[in-house]
Steps between C-alpha positions, in 0.01 A plus 500: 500500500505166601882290512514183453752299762590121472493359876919523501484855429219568758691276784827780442284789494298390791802462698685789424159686576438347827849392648790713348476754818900633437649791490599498070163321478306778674676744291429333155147494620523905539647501148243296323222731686663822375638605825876401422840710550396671763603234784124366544427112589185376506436163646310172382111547478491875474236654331561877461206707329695856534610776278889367474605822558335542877741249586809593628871413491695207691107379588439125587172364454445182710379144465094503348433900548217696329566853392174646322413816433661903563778355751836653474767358683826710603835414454690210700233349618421152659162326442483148627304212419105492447467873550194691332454881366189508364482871389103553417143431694200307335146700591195353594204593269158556650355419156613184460594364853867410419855649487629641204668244289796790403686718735317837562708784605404683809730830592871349512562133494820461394803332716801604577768328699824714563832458381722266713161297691451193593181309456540152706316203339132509482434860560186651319536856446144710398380761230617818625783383725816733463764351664806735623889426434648175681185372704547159543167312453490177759373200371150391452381924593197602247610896448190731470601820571813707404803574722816703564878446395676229703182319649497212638118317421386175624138332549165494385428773406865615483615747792779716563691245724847671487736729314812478370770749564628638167850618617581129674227231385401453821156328554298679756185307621299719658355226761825430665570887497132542710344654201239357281434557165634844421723507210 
């Protein structure tokens, strides 16, 4: 269905698609996607292509993400700007010599990001990537395979860089405490 817009009306829409990055905002945006009263906010730009149920409570969805596909995302969680969780894998087809066009499953591809993380802007999170309760994503880390409560995951592909201690919130990086990688 096709709507009609004179240029004044597109100009205010336009704007309040692309610049009204505030707190009620971000909430009315929730609302108007069906996610409303239940203390989400999703930033300008969004696009979220998941079951509205998978997403949790007191979530915010940053500035220009993509959410497509089986991705669930746990309560209080933090996903910042131009972050993608692209649930699915396209298959290459002998036959004719190109990808699929549609997402094919193969075993589990679904996401899941705990309750109470924190993706960093521009993080990329995989098919198949569980991630634990309260890791903390750094920015810019491409996430490929699954990890633990309270990690700490940076880089490309993302490695266990640190921990965080549950009882205090401590950060622990395990380079400064002479161990590297183990989470």
């Amino acid at each position: 269905m096709a709507i009609e817009m004179d240029d004044e009306m597109f100009r205010v829409l336009t704007d309040y698609c692309c610049r009204s990055d505030n707190a009620a905002d971000d909430t009315r945006r929730a609302e108007m996607l069906g996610l409303g009263g239940r203390g989400v906010q999703v930033a300008p730009g969004a696009i979220i292509r998941v079951p509205k149920e998978q997403i949790g409570k007191n979530v915010f969805i940053g500035l220009y993400c993509y959410l497509n596909g089986n991705v669930t995302v746990g309560d209080n969680t933090l996903i910042g700007p131009h972050c993608s969780l692209s649930a699915g894998n396209h298959k290459f087809d002998p036959g004719t010599g190109w990808f699929s066009a549609r997402t094919e499953p193969d075993g589990d591809d679904s996401i899941v990001v705990g309750a109470g993380s924190w993706l960093a802007s521009n993080v990329t999170v995989t098919g198949g990537v569980k991630l634990g309760k309260a890791n903390l994503v750094c920015a810019g880390a491409v996430v490929t395979k699954s990890s633990p409560d309270y990690t700490i995951l940076a880089g490309i592909p993302a490695k266990p860089v640190g921990r965080i201690d549950p009882e205090t919130g401590v950060y622990h990086w395990f380079r400064k405490e002479g161990r590297d990688g183990e989470a």
